[in-house]
C-alpha angles and dihedrals in degrees: 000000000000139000124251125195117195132174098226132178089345085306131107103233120174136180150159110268134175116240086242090057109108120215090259095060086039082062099027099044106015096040110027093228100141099180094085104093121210101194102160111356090217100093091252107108108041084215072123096061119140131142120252105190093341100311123108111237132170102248080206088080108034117089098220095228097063077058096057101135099022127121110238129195122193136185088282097048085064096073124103107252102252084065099259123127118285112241088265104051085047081056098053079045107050093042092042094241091168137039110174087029090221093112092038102085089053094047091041089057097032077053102062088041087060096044094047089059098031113034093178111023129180113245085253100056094049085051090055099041086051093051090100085065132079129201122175101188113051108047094229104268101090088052091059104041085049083052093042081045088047094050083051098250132125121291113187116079112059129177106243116260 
């Protein structure tokens, strides 16, 4: 056992964690921070998205101890600091980019990632950046036009998928 000292979320966390402990049990376990979803552990779905220094990363395939030191922020860290929704999470919301929620977290946080790098992107670009990340409800659609809403563009007219 080892211990692991993170910025998260603007806050210093630390804990004792095996070699073997993988970022999202760092935030899930340690650290009780449960929006983080694991939905494969194989790196497939981005339900794991989170940002380590700014990057979006997904916490399925990072052992917590090789991020001693790295700010982390997670789903709960995106929210404006009297509690209500970021700007991206009111966009998912107000252009219904999720239905079940499980993928949310992941494309919330794939999302701002995107954004940070990319302030204005095309409809094609936000399409390829959330490729990583798979959602079996929506359809899609509702996701872009919630990124293309985020980045302050318009929304409404789509091309089809």
């Amino acid at each position: 056992m080892s211990k692991v000292t993170m910025t998260v979320n603007g806050r210093e966390r630390s804990a004792e964690v095996e070699g073997r402990t993988l970022l999202s049990g760092f935030l899930r376990e340690g650290l009780e921070l449960t929006g983080t979803h694991v939905g494969c552990d194989t790196s497939q779905c981005g339900a794991c998205v989170v940002l380590v220094n700014g990057q979006a990363i997904k916490s399925c395939t990072a052992f917590a101890h090789d991020l001693d030191g790295a700010e982390v922020t997670t789903i709960e860290g995106v929210a404006n600091a009297d509690g209500s929704l970021g700007r991206i999470q009111q966009a998912f919301k107000d252009y219904h980019g999720l239905q079940c929620g499980f993928c949310t977290p992941g494309m919330v946080m794939s999302t701002a990632a995107l954004l940070a790098e990319n302030p204005k992107p095309s409809e094609e670009e936000v399409r390829h950046y959330l490729e990583g990340n798979i959602c079996r409800c929506t359809g899609y659609q509702n996701i872009v036009r919630a990124v293309m809403a985020a980045s302050g563009q318009e929304a409404g007219a789509l091309a089809a998928e």
